[in-house]
Structure formats: structure tokens, C-alpha cells
C-alpha positions as CSV (number, residue, x, y, z in Angstrom):
1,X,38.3,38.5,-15.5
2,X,37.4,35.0,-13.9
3,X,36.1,33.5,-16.7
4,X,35.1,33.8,-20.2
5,X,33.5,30.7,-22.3
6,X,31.2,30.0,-24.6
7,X,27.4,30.2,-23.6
8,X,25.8,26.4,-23.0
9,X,23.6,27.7,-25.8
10,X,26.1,28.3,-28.1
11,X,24.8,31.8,-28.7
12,X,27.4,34.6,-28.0
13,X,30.2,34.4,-24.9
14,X,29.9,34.3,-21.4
15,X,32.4,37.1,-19.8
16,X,32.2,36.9,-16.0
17,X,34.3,39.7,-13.9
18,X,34.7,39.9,-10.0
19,X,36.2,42.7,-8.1
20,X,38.5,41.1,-5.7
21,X,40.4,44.2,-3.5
22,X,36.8,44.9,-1.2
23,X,36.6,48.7,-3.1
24,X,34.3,50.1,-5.9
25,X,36.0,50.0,-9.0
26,X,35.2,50.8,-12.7
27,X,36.7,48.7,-15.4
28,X,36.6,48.9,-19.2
29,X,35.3,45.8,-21.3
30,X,37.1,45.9,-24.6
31,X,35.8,43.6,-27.4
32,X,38.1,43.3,-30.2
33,X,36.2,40.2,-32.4
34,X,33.2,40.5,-34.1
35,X,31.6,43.9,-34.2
36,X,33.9,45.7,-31.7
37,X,32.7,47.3,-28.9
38,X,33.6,48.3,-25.5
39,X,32.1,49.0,-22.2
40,X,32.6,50.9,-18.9
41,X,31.5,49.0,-15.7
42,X,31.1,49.7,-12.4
43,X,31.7,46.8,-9.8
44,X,30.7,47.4,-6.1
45,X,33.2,45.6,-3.1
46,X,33.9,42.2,-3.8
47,X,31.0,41.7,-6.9
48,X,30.4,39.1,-9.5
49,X,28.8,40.2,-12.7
50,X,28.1,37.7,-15.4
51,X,28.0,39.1,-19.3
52,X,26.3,37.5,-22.4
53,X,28.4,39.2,-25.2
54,X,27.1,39.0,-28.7
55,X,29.9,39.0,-30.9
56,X,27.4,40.0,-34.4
57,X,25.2,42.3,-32.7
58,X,28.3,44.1,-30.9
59,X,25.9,43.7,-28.1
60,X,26.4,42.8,-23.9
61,X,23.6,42.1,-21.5
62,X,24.0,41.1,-17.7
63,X,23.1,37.5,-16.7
64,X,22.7,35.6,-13.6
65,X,25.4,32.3,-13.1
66,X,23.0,30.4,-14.7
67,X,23.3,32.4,-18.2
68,X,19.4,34.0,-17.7
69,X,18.8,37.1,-18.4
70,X,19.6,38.8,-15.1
């Protein structure tokens, strides 16, 4: 995980994941606040994903960097 902050609108979390070793990879996203939920994600060589996480909902949607929905 690179980073993980609370969106600029203060609506949710911002989760953002890279995959650093230049091969495809799948990775689990565990949330354990909020309704709990977890996720299985594919990340291609060398990717950044940016994720919008709704805590209440138990919800995730991608974004771009600047927190828009992707």
C-alpha cells in the first residue's frame, strides 16, 4: 500500500496500491472498520490504482489521483 488518507472531501478513505516487482499480481483488500468488507485485485506490472472506500456502505470504487471517479 502507498498510501491511505482521508478523501479531500471528507467522504470515505483514499487507499492507493502500486505493484512495485514489474509482474502481474493479485492482492486482497481487507477492510476491518465500518461495514467490513474485502476485495480481490488484480494489478498489472508496475500499476497504480487509487480506491475511494466507503466505510458505511462497505463499498470501494476506483478513482483517478485526483479522487474522480475513474
Amino acid at each position: 500500500m502507498a498510501a491511505l488518507k482521508q478523501a479531500e472531501n471528507k467522504k470515505g478513505w483514499i487507499v492507493r496500491i502500486f505493484e512495485p516487482t514489474g509482474h502481474k499480481q493479485k492482492t486482497q483488500l481487507n477492510v476491518g472498520v465500518g461495514k467490513k468488507f474485502s476485495k480481490t485485485l488484480t494489478l498489472k506490472p508496475f500499476e497504480i490504482k487509487t480506491f475511494r472506500i466507503n466505510t458505511n456502505k462497505g463499498s470501494m470504487i476506483e478513482t483517478n489521483l485526483m479522487e474522480e471517479k475513474a
